[in-house]
VMD Tcl script that draws the C-alpha trace (Angstrom):
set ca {
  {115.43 196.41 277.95}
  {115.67 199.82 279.75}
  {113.57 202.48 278.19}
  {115.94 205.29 276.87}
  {114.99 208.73 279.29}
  {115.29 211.50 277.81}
  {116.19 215.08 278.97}
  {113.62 217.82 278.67}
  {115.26 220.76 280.32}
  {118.24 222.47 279.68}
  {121.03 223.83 281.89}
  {123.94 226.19 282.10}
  {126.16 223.00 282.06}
  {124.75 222.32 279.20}
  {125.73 225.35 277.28}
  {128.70 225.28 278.75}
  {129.83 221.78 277.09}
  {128.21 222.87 273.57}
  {130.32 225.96 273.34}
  {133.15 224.87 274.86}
  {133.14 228.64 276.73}
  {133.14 229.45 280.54}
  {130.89 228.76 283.00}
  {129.96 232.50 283.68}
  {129.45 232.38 279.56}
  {126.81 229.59 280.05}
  {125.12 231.34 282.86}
  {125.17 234.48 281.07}
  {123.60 233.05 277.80}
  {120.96 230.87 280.01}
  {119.52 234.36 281.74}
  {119.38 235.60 278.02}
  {117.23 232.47 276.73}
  {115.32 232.70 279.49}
  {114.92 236.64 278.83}
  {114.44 236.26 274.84}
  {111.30 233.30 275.68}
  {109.65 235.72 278.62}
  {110.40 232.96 280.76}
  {109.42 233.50 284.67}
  {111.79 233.14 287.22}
  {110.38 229.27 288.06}
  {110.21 228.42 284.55}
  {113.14 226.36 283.34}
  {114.77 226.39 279.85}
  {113.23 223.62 277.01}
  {115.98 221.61 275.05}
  {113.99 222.43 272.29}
  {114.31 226.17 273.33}
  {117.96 225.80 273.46}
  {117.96 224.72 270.18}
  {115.95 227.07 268.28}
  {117.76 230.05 269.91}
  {121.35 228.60 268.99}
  {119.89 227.74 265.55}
  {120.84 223.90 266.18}
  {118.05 221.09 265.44}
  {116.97 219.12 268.30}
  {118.57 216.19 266.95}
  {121.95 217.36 266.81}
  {121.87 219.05 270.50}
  {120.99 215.60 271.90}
  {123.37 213.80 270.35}
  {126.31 216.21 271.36}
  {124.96 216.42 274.75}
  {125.03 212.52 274.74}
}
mol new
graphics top color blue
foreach p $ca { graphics top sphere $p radius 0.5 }
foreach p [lrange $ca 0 end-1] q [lrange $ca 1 end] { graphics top cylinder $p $q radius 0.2 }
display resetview
């Protein structure tokens, strides 16, 4: 069997399918996550990051990003 991989980072794509808004909307809110965290230009965005900020659990982001 084929170990399951799992996603780490997030992207603006990403946002983009949970909200069901714009692609400039999911760029806008990724320089704002990356902004609230004091993230550095290099760093990328956590799923887990993505979660806590939309208030979402882990769990639940995964599975609609599925």
């Amino acid at each position: 069997m084929k170990p399951v991989i799992q996603r780490i980072f997030a992207y603006p794509k990403d946002i983009q399918m949970l909200s069901g808004k714009g692609e400039r909307y999911a760029r806008s809110c990724y320089r704002k996550i990356k902004k609230h965290y004091n993230l550095q230009p290099h760093q990328l965005v956590t799923m887990a990051e993505l979660a806590q900020y939309f208030g979402l659990s882990l769990e639940k982001v995964r599975e609609l990003l599925k």
